[in-house]
C-alpha positions in Angstrom: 49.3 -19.7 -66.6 50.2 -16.2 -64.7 46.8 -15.3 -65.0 45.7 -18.7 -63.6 47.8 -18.6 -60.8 47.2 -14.7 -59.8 43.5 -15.4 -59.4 44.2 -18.6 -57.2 46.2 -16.5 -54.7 43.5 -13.6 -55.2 40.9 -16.5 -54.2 43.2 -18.1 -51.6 43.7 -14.6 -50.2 40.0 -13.9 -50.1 39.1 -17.0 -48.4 41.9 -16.4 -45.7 40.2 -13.2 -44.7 36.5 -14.6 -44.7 38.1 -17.0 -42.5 39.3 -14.7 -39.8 36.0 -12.0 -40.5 34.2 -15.4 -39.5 35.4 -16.1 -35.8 34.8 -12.4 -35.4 31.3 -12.3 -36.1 30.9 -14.7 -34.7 32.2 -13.5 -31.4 30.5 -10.7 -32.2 27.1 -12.3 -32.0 27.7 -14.3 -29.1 29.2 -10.7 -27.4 25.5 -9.2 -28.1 23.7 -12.4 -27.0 25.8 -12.4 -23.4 24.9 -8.4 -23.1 21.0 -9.4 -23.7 21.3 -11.9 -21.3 23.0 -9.6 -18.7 20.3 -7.0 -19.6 17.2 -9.5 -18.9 19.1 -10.6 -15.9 19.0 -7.2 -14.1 15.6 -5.8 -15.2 14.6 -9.3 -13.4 16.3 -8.8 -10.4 15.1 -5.0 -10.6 11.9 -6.5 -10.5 12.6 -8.9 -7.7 13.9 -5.9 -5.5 11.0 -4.2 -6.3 8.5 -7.1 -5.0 10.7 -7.8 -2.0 10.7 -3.6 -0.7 7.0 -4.3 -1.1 6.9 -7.1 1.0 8.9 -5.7 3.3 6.1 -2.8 3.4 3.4 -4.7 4.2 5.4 -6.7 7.1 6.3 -3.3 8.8 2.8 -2.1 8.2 1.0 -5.3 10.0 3.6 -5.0 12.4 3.0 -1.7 13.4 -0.5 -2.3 13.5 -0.2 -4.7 16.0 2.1 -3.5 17.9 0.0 -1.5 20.0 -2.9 -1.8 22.7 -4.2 1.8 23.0 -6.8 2.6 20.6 -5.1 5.9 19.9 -2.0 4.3 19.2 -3.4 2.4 16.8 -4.9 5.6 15.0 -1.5 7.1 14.9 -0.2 4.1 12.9 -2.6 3.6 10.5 -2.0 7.4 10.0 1.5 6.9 9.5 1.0 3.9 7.1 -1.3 6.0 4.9 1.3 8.7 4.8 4.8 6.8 4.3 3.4 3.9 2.7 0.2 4.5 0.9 1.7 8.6 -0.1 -1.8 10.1 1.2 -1.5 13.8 2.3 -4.8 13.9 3.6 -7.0 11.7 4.5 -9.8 10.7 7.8 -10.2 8.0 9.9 -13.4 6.9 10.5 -14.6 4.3 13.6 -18.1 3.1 14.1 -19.7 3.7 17.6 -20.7 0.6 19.5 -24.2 1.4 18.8 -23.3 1.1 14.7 -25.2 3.7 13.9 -22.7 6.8 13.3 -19.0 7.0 12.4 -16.9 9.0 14.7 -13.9 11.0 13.1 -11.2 9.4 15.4 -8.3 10.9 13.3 -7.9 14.0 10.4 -4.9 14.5 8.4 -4.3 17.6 5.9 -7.1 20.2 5.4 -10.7 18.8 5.9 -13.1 21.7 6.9 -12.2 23.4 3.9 -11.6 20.7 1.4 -14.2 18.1 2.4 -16.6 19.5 5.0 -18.7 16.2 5.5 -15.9 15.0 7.9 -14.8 18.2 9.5 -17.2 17.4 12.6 -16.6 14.8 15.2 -19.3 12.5 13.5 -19.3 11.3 10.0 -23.1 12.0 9.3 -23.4 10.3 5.7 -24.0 11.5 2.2 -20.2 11.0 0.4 -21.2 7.8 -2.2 -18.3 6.0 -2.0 -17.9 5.9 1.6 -21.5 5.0 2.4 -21.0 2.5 -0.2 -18.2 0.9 1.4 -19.9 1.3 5.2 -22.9 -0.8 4.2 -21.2 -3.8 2.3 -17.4 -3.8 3.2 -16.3 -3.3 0.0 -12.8 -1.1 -1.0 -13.8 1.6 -3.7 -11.8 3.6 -6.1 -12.5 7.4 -6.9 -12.9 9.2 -8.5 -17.2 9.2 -8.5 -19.7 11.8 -8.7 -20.9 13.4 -5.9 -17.7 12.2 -3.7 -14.6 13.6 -2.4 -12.9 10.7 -1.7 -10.1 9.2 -4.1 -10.4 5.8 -1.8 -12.7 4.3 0.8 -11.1 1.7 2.7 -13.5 -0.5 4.8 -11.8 -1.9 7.8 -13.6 -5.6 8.2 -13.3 -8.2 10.9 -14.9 -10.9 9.7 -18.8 -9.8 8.8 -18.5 -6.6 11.3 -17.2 -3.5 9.5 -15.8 -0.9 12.4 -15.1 2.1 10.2 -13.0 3.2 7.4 -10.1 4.6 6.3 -11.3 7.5 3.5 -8.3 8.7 1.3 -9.0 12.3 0.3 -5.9 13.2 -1.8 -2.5 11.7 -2.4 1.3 13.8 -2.2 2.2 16.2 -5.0 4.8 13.0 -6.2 2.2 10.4 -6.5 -0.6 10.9 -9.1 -3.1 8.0 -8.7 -3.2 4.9 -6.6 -2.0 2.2 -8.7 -2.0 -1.8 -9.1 1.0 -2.2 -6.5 -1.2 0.1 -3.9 -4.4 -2.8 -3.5 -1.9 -5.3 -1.3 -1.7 -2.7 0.7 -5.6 -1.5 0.9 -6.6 -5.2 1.3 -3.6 -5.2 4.6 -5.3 -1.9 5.6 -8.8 -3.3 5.4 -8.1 -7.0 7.6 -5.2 -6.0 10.0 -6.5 -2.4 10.7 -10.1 -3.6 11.9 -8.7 -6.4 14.1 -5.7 -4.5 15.2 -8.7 -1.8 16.5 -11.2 -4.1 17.4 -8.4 -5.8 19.9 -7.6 -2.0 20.9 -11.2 -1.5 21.9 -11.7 -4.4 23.6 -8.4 -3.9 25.6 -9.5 -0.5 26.2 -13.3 -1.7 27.8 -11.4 -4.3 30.1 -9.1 -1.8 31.3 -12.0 0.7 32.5 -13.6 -2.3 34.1 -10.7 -3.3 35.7 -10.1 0.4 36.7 -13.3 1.0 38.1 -13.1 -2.3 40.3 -10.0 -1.1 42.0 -11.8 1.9 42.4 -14.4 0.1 44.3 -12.0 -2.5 46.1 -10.5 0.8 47.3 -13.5 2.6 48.2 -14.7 -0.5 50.3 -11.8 -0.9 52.2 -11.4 3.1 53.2 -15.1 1.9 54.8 
């Protein structure tokens, strides 16, 4: 009978303990499901930061694009988008002349003449791949290609009409490649750019008209 009764207690005893183990594991697993939960949380809302600085990029960049009237304003901030935004160190800007025949070098960042000599001059004359490439059909390319310098050629399209491009020729010591993140911001450079420069240089022709009339209205009433 002793013996009966010592291994009931031992038995009542051990299910007395599994009972309280039991609310603490189970506690325990709810504890690790919460901190997974927390976890997923904030690499979403990482993420969401992430697409919303992005988005805030491209506003500021179509909003300094269009900010401006004066063609060489408008150089000067598609030169600082491809700098602050894009993380190009050096890089050319390249506008077609009215005729459409030739590319004028409107605007050079970093060192050209000894790194890429075909746009040192003050007229792109041809022969880098990917830029022709891009001037004839208005499509963005990726480098790195044979026979080219360029890491990126940007075409800047209106519509049908493409009125230069934007040629990436290498990116800051920090940033290694162009990634996925980067093509919002070719495809903004490739639409806003080319209308935010054709407005510039139609603004530009109606102001030397409009100049050279009150030239004239001047002249005419001195006679």
């Amino acid at each position: 009978l002793s013996t009966t009764l010592a291994v009931a207690a031992r038995d009542s005893r051990d299910s007395a303990d599994a009972a309280a183990v039991a609310p603490d594991d189970e506690g325990n697993r709810a504890l690790s499901a919460a901190r997974l939960d927390v976890q997923e949380l904030s690499s979403r809302l990482v993420d969401t930061e992430h697409q919303l600085d992005r988005l805030m990029s491209l506003y500021v960049a179509t909003y300094q694009l269009h900010s401006f009237l004066e063609p060489r304003h408008v150089h000067d901030a598609i030169a600082d988008i491809a700098i602050n935004l894009l993380g190009a160190e050096r890089f050319v800007l390249l506008l077609r002349r009215e005729s459409g025949l030739e590319c004028e070098v409107v605007h050079t960042q970093g060192r050209i003449a000894a790194e890429a000599p075909r746009f040192a001059g003050a007229v792109y004359e041809g022969g880098d791949p990917l830029v022709d490439g891009a001037l004839a059909d208005g499509v963005l390319r990726l480098g790195p290609r044979e026979g080219s310098s360029a890491l990126a050629a940007v075409p800047l399209k209106i519509q049908d009409e493409i009125v230069g491009a934007l040629v990436v020729l290498k990116l800051l010591d920090h940033k290694p490649a162009l990634g996925p993140e980067d093509r919002d911001l070719l495809d903004l450079l490739s639409a806003h750019a080319a209308s935010a420069l054709f407005a510039a240089r139609l603004f530009a022709a109606k102001d030397r008209k409009l100049r050279t009339l009150e030239s004239l209205v001047r002249l005419a009433r001195r006679e």
